[in-house]
N, C-alpha and C positions, 0 to 999 in steps of 0.2 A: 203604345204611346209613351210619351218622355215628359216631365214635369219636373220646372226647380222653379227655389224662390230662394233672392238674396234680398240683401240690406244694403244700402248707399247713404250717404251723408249727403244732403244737397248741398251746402258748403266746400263740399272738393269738389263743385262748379260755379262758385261762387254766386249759389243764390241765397244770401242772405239776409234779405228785407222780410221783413215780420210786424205785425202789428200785436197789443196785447188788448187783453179781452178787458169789462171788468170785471167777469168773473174771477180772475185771476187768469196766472196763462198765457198761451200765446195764439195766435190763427195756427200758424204753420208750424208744424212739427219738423224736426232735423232731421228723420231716415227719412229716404223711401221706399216702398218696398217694392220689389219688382219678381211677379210673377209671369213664368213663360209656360203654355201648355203646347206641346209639339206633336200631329198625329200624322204620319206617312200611308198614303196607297201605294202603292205597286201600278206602273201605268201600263 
């Protein structure tokens, strides 16, 4: 099996509408993260 994980800005796609909490804060966080798990059979 094959497994990776990166980072992305959602911003270098121009999704930047966000609400803030009152806790402080925001809703939406700036990465995301993008996990891939890959498993090949033989056919």
């Amino acid at each position: 099996g094959f497994e990776t994980e990166t980072k992305i800005s959602r911003k270098e796609f121009g999704l930047t509408w966000n609400q803030a909490l009152e806790t402080g804060g925001v809703l939406v966080g700036d990465d995301i993260k993008i996990m891939v798990e890959l498993q090949v059979n033989p056919a």
